[in-house]
PyMOL Python script that loads the backbone (N, CA, C, O; Angstrom):
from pymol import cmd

cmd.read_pdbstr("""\
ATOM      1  N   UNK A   1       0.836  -1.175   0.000  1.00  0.00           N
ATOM      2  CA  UNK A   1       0.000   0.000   0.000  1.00  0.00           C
ATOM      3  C   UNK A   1       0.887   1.247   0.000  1.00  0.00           C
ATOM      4  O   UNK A   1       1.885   1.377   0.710  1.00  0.00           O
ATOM      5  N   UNK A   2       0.299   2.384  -1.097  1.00  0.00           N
ATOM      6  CA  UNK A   2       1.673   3.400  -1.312  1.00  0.00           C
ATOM      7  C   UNK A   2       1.486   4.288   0.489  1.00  0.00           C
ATOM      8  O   UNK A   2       0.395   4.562   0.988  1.00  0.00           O
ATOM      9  N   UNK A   3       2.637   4.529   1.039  1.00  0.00           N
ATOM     10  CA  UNK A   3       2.721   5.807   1.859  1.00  0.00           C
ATOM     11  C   UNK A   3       2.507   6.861   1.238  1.00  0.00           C
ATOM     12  O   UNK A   3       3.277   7.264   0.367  1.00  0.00           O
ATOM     13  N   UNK A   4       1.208   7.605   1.654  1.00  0.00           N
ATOM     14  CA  UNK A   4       1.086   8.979   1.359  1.00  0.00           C
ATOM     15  C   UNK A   4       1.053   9.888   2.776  1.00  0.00           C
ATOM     16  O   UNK A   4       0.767   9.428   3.882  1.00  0.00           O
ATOM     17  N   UNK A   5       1.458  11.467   2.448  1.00  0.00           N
ATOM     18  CA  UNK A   5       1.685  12.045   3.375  1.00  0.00           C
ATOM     19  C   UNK A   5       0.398  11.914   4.645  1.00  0.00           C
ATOM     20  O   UNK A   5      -0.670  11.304   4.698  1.00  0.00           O
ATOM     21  N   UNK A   6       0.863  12.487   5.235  1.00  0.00           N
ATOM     22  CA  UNK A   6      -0.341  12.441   6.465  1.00  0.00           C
ATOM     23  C   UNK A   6      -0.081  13.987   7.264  1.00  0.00           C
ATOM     24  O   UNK A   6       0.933  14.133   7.946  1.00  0.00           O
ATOM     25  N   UNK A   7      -0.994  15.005   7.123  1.00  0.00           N
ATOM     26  CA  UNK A   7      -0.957  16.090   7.668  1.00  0.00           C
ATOM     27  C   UNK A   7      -1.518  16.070   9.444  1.00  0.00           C
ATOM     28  O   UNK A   7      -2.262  15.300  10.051  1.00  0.00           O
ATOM     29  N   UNK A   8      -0.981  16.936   9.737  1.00  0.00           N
ATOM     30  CA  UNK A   8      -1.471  17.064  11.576  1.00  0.00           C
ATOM     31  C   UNK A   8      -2.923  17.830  10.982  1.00  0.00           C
ATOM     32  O   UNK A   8      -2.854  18.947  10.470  1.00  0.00           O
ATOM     33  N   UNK A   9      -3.950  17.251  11.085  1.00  0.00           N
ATOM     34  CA  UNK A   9      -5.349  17.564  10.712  1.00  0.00           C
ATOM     35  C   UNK A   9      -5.346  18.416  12.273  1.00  0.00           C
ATOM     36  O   UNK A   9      -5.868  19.499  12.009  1.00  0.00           O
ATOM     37  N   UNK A  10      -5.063  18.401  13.458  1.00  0.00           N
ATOM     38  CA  UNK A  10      -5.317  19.444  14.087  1.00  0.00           C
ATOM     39  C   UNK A  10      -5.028  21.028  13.753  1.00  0.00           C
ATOM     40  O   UNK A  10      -5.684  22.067  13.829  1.00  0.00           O
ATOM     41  N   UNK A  11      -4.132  20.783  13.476  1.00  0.00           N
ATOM     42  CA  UNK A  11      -3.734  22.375  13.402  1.00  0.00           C
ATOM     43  C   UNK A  11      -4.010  22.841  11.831  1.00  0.00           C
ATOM     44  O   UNK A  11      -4.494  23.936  11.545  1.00  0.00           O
ATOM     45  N   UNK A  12      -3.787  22.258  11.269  1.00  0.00           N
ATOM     46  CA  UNK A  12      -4.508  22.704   9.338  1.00  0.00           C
ATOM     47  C   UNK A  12      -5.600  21.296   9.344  1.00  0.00           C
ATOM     48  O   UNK A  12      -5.292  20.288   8.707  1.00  0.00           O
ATOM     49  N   UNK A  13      -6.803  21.374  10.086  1.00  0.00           N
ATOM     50  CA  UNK A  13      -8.305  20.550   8.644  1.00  0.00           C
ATOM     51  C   UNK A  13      -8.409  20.880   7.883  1.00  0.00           C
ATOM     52  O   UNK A  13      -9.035  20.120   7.144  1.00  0.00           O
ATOM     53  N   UNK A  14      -8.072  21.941   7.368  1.00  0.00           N
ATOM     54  CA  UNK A  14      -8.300  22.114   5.486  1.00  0.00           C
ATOM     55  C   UNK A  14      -7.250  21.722   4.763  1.00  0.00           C
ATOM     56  O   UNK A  14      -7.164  21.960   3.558  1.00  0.00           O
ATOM     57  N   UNK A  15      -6.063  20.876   5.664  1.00  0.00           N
ATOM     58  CA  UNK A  15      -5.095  20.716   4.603  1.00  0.00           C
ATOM     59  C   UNK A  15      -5.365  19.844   2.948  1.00  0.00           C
ATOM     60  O   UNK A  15      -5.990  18.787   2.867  1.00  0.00           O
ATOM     61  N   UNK A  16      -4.814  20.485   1.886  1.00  0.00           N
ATOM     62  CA  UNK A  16      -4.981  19.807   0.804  1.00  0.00           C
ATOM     63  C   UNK A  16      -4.551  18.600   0.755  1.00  0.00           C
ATOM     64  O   UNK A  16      -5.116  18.039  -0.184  1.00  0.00           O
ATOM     65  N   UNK A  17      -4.004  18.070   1.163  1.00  0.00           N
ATOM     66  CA  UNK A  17      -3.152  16.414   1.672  1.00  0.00           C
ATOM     67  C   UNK A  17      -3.883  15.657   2.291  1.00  0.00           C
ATOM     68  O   UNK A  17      -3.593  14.465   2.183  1.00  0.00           O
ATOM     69  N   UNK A  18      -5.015  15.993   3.110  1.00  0.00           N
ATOM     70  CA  UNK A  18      -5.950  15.333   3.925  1.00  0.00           C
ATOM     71  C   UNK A  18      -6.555  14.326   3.579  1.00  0.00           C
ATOM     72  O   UNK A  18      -7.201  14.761   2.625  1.00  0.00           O
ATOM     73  N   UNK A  19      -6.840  13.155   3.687  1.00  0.00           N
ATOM     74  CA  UNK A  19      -7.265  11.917   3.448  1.00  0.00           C
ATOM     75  C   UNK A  19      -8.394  11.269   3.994  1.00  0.00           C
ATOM     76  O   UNK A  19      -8.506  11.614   5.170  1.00  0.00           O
ATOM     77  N   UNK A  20      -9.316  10.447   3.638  1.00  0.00           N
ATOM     78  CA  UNK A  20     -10.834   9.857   4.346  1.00  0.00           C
ATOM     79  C   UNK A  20      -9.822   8.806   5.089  1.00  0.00           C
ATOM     80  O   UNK A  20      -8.596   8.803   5.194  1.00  0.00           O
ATOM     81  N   UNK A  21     -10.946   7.821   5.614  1.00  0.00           N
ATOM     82  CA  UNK A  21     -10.555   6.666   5.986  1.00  0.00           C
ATOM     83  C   UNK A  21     -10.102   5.255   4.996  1.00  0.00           C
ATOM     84  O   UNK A  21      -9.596   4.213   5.412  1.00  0.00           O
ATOM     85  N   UNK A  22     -10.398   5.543   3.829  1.00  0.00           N
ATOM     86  CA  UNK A  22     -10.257   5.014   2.992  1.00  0.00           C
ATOM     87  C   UNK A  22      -8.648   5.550   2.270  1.00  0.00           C
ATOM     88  O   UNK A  22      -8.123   4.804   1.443  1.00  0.00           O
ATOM     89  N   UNK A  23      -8.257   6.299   2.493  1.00  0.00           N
ATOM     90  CA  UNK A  23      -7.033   6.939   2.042  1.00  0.00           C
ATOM     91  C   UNK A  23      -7.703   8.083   0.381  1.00  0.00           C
ATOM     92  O   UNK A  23      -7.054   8.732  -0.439  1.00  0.00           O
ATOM     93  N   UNK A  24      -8.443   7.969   0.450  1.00  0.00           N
ATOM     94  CA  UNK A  24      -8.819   9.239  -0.444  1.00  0.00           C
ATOM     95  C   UNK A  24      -9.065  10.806  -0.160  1.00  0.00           C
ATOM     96  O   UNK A  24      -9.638  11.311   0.806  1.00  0.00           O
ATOM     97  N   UNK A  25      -8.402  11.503  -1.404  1.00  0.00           N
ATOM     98  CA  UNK A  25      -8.376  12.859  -1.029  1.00  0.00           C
ATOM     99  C   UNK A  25      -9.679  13.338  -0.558  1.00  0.00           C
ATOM    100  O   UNK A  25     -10.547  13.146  -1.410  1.00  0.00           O
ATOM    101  N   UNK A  26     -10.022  13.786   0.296  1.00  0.00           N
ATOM    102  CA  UNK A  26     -10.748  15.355   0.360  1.00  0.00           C
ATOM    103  C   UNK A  26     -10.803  16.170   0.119  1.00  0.00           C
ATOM    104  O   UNK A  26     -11.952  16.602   0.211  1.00  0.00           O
ATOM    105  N   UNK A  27     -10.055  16.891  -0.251  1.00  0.00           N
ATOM    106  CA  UNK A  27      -9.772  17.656  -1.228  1.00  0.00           C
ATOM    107  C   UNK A  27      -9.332  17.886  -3.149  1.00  0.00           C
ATOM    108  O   UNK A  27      -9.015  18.854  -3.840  1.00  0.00           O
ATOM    109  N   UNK A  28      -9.525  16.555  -3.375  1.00  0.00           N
ATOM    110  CA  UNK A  28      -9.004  16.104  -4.547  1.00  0.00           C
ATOM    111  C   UNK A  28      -9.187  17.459  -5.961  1.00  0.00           C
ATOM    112  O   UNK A  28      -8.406  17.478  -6.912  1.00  0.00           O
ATOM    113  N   UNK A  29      -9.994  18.167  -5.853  1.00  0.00           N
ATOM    114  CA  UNK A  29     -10.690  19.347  -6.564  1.00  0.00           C
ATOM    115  C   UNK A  29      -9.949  20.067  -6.515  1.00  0.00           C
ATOM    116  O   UNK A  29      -9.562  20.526  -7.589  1.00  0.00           O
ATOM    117  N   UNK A  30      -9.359  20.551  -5.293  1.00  0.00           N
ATOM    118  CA  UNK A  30      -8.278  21.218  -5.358  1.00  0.00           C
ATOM    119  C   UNK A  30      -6.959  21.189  -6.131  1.00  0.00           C
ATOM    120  O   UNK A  30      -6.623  22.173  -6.791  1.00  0.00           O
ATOM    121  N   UNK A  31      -6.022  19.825  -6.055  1.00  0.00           N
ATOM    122  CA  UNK A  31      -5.211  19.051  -6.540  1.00  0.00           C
ATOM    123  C   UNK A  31      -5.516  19.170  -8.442  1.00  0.00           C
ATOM    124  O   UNK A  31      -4.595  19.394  -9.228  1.00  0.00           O
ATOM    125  N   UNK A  32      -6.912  18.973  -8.855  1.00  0.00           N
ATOM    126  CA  UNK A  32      -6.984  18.895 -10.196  1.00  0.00           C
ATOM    127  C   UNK A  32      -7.417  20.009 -11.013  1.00  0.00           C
ATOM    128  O   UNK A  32      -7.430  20.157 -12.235  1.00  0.00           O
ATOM    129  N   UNK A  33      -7.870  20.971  -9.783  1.00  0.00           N
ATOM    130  CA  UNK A  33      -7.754  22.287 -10.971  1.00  0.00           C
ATOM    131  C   UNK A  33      -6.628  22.631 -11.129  1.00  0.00           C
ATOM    132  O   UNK A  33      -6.451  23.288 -12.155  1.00  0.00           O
ATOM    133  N   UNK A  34      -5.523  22.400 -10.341  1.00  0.00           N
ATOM    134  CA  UNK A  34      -3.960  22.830 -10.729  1.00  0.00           C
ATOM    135  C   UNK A  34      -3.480  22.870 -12.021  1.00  0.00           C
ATOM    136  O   UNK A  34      -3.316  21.777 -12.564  1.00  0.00           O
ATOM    137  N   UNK A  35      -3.232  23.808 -12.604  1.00  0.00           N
ATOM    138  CA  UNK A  35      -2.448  23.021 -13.565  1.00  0.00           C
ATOM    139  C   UNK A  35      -1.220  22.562 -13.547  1.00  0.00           C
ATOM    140  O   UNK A  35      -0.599  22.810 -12.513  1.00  0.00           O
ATOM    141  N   UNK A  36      -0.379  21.657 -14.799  1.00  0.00           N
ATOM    142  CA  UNK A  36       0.588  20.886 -14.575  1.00  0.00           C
ATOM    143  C   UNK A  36       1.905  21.532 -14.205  1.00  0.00           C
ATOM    144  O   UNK A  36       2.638  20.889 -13.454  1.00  0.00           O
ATOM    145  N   UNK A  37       2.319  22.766 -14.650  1.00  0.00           N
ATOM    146  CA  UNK A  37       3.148  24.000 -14.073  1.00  0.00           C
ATOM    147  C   UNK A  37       2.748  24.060 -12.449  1.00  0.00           C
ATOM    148  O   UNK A  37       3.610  23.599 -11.700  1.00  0.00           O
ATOM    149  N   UNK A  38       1.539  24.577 -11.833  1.00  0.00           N
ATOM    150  CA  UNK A  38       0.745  24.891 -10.798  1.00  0.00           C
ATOM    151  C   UNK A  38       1.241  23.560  -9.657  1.00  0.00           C
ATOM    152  O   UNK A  38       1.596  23.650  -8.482  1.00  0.00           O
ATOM    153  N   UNK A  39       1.096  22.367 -10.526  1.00  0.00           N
ATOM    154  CA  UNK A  39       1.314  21.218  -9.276  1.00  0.00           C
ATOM    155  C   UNK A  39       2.762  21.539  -9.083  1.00  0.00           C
ATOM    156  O   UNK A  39       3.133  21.867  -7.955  1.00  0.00           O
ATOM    157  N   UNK A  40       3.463  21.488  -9.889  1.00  0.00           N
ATOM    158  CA  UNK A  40       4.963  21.624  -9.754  1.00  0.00           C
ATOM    159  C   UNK A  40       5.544  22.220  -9.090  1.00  0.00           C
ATOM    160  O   UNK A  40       6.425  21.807  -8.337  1.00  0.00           O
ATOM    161  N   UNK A  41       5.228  23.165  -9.205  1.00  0.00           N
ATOM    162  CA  UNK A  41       5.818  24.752  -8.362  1.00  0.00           C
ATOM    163  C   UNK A  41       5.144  24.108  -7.031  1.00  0.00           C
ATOM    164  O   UNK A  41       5.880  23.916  -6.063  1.00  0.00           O
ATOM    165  N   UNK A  42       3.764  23.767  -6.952  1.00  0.00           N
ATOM    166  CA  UNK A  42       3.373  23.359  -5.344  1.00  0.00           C
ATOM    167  C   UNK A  42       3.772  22.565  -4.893  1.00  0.00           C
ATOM    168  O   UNK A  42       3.312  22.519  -3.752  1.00  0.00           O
ATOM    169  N   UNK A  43       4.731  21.431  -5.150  1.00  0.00           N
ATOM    170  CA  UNK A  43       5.049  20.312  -4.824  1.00  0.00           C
ATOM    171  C   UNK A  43       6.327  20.783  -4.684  1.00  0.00           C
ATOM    172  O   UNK A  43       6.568  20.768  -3.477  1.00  0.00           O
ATOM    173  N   UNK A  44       7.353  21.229  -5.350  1.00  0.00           N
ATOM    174  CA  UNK A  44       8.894  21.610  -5.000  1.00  0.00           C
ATOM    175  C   UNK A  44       8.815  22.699  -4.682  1.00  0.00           C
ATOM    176  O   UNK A  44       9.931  22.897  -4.203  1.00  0.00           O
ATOM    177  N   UNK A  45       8.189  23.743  -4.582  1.00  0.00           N
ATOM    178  CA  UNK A  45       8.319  25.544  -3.876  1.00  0.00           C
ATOM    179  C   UNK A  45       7.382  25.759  -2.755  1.00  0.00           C
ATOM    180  O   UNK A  45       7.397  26.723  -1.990  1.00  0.00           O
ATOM    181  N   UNK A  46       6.526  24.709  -2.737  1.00  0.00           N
ATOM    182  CA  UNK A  46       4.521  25.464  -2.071  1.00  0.00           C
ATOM    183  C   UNK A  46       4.609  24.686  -0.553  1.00  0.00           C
ATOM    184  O   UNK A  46       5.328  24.945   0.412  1.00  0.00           O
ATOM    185  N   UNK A  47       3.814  23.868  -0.701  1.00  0.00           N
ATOM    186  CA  UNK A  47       3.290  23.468   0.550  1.00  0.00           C
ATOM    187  C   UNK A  47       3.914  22.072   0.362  1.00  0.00           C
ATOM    188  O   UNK A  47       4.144  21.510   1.433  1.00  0.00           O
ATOM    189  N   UNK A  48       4.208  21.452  -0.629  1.00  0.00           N
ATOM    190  CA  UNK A  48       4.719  19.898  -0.440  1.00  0.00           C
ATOM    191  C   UNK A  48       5.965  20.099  -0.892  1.00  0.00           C
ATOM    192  O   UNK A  48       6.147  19.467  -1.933  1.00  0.00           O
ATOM    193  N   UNK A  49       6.956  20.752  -0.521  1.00  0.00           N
ATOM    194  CA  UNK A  49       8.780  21.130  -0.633  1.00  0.00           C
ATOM    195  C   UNK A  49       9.109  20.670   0.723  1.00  0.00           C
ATOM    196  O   UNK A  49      10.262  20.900   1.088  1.00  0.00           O
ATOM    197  N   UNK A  50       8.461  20.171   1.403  1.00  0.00           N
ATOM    198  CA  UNK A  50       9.220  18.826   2.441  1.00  0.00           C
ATOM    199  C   UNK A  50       8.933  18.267   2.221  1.00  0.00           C
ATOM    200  O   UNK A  50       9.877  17.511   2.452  1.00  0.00           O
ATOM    201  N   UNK A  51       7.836  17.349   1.610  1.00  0.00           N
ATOM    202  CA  UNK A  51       7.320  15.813   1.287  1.00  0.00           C
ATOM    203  C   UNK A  51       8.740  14.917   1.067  1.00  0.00           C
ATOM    204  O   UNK A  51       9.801  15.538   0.996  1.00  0.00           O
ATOM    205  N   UNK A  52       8.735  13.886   0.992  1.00  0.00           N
ATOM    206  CA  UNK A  52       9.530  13.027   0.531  1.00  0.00           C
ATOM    207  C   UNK A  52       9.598  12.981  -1.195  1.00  0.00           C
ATOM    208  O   UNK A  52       8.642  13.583  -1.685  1.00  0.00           O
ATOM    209  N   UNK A  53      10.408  12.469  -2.068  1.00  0.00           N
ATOM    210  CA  UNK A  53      10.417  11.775  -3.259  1.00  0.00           C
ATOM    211  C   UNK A  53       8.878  10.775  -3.387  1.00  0.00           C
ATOM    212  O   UNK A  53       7.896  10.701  -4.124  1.00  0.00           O
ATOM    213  N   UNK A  54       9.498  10.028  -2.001  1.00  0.00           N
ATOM    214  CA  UNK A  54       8.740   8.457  -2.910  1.00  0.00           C
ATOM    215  C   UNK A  54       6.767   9.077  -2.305  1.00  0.00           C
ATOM    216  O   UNK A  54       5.868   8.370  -2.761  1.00  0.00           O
ATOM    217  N   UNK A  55       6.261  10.451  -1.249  1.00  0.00           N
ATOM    218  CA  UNK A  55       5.255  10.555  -0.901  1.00  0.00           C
ATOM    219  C   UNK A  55       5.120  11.683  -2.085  1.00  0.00           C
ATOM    220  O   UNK A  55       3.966  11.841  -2.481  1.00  0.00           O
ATOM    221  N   UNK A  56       6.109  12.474  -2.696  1.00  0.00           N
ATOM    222  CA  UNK A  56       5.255  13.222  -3.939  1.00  0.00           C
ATOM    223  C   UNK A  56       4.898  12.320  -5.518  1.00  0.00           C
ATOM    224  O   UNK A  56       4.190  12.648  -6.470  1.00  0.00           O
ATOM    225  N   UNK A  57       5.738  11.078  -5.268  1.00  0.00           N
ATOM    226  CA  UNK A  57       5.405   9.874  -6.277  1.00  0.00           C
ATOM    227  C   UNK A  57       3.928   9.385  -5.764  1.00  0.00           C
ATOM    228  O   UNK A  57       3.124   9.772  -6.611  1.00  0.00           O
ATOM    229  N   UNK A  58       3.544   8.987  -5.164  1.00  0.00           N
ATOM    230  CA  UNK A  58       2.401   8.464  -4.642  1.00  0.00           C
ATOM    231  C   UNK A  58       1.263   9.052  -4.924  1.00  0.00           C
ATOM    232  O   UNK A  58       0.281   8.590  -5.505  1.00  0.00           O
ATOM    233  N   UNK A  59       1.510  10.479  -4.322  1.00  0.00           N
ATOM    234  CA  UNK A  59       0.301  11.757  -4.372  1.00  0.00           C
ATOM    235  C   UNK A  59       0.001  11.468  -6.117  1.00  0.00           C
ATOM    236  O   UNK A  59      -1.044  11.084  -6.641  1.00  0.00           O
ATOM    237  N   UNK A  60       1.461  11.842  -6.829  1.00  0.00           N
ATOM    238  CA  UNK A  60       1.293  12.451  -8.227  1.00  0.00           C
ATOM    239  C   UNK A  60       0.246  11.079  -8.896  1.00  0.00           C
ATOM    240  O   UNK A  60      -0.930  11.142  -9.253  1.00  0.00           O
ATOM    241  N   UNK A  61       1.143   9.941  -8.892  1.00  0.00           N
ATOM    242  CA  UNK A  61      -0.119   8.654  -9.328  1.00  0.00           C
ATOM    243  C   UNK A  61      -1.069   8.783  -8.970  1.00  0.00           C
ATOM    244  O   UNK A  61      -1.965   8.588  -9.792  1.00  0.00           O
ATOM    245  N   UNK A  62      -1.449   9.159  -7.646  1.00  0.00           N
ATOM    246  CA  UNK A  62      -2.752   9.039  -7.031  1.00  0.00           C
ATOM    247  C   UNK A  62      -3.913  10.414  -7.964  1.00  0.00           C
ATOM    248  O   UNK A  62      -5.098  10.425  -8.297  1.00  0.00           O
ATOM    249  N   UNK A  63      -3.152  11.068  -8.044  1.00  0.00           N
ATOM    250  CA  UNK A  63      -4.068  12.077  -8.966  1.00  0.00           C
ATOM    251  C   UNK A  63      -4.026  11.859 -10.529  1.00  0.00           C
ATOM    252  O   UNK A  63      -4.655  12.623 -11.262  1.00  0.00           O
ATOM    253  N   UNK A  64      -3.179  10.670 -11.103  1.00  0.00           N
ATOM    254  CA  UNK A  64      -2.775  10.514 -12.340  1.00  0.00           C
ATOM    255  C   UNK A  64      -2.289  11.467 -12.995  1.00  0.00           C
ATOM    256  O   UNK A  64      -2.522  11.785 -14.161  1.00  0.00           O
ATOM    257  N   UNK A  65      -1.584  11.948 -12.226  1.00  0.00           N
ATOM    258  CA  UNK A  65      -0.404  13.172 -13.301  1.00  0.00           C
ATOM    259  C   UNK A  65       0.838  12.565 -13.049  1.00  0.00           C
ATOM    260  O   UNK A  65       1.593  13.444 -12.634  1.00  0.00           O
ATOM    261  N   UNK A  66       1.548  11.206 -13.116  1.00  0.00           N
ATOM    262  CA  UNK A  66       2.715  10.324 -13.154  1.00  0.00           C
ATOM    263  C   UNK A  66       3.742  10.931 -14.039  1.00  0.00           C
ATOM    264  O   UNK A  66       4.950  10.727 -13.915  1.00  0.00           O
ATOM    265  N   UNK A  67       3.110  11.805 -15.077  1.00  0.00           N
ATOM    266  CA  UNK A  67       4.205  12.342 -16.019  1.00  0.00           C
ATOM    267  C   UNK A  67       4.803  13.126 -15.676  1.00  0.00           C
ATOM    268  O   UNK A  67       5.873  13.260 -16.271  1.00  0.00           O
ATOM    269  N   UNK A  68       4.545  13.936 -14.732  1.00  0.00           N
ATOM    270  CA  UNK A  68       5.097  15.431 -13.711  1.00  0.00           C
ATOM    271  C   UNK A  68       6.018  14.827 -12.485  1.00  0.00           C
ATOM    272  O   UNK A  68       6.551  15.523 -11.621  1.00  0.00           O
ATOM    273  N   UNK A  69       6.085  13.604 -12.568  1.00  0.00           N
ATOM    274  CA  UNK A  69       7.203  12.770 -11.385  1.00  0.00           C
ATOM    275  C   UNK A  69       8.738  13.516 -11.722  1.00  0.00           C
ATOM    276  O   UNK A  69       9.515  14.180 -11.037  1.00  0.00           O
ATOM    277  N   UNK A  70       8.737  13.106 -12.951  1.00  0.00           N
ATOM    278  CA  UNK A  70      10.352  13.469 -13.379  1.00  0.00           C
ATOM    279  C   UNK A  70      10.962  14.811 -12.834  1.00  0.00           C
ATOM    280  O   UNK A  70      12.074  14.996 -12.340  1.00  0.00           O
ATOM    281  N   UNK A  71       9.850  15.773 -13.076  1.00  0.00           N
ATOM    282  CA  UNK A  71       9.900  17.356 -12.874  1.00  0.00           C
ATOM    283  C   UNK A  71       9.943  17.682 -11.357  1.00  0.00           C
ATOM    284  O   UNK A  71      10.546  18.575 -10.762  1.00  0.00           O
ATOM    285  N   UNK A  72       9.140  16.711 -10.912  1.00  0.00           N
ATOM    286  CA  UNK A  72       9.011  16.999  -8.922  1.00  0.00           C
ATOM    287  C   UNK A  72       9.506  16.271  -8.386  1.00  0.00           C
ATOM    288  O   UNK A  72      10.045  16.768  -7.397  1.00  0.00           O
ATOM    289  N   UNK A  73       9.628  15.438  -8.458  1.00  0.00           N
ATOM    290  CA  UNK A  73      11.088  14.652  -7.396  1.00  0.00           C
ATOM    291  C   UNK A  73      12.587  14.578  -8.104  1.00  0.00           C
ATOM    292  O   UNK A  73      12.759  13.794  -9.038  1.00  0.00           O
ATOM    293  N   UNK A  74      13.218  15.073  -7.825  1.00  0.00           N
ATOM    294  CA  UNK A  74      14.239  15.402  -7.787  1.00  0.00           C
ATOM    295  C   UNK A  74      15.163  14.084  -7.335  1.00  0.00           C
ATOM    296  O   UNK A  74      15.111  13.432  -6.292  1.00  0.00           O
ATOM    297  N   UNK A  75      16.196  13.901  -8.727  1.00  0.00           N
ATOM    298  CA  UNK A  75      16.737  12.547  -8.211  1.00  0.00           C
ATOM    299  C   UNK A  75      17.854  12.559  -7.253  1.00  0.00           C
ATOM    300  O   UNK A  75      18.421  13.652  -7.224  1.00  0.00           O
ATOM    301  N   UNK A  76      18.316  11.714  -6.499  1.00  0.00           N
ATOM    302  CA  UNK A  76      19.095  12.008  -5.104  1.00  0.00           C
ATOM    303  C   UNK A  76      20.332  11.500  -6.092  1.00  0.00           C
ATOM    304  O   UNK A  76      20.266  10.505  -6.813  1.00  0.00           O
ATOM    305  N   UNK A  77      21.358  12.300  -5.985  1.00  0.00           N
ATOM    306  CA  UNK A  77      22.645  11.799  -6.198  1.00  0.00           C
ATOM    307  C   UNK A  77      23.659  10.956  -4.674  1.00  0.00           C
ATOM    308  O   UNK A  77      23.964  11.402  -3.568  1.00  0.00           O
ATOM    309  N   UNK A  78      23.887   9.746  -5.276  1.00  0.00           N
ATOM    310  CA  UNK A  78      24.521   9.588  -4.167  1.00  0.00           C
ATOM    311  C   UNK A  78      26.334   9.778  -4.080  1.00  0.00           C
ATOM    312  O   UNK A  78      26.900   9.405  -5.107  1.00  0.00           O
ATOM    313  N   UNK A  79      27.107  10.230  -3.139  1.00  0.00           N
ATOM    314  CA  UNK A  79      28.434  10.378  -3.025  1.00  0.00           C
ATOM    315  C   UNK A  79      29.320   8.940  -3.881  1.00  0.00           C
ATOM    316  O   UNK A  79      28.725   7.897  -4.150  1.00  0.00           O
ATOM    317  N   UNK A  80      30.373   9.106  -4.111  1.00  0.00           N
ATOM    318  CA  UNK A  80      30.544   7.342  -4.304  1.00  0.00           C
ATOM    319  C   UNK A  80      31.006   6.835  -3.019  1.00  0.00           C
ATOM    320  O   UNK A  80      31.418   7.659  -2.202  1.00  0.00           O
ATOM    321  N   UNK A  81      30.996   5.650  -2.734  1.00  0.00           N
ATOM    322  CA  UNK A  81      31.414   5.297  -1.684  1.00  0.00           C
ATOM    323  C   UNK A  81      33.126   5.090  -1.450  1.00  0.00           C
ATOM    324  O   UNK A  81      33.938   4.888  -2.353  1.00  0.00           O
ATOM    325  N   UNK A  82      33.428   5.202   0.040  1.00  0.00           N
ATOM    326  CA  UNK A  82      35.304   5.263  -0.377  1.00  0.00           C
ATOM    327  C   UNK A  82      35.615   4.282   0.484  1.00  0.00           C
ATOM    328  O   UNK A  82      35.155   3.951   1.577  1.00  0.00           O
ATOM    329  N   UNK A  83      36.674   3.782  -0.358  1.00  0.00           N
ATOM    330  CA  UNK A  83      37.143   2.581   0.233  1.00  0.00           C
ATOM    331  C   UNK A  83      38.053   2.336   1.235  1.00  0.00           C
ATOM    332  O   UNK A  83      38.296   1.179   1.579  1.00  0.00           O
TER     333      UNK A  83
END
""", "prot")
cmd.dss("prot")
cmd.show_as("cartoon", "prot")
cmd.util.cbc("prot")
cmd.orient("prot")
């Protein structure tokens, strides 16, 4: 089952991230009037620029905009390792 974010519903209930019991948005309306620029910028500049990689992968499938992955998660370079 994918990990998606989970907001402190106390202090923001209107968060756009907010989820039923079922793991579906509540807000999902929000999320799809975005446009595909609009998610982007919100996901690496807005309100989800702490999310994780693999929880802005999840969200993005979950709304079926998978093609905007490349653009918002950002691939981790790793150091090389030393011997």
């Amino acid at each position: 089952m994918p990990r998606f974010f989970e907001p402190d519903l106390g202090t923001n209930p209107d968060d756009p991230f907010a989820r039923d019991a079922e793991n579906k948005l509540i807000r999902r309306s929000y999320w799809l009037d975005l446009s595909d620029t609009s998610l982007v910028l919100t996901l690496n500049q807005g309100i989800g620029a702490n999310l994780t990689n693999e929880q802005k992968r999840t969200h993005l499938v979950d709304l079926g905009r998978d093609h905007l992955i490349d653009q918002v998660c950002v691939q981790e370079i790793l150091p090389p390792e030393s011997v």
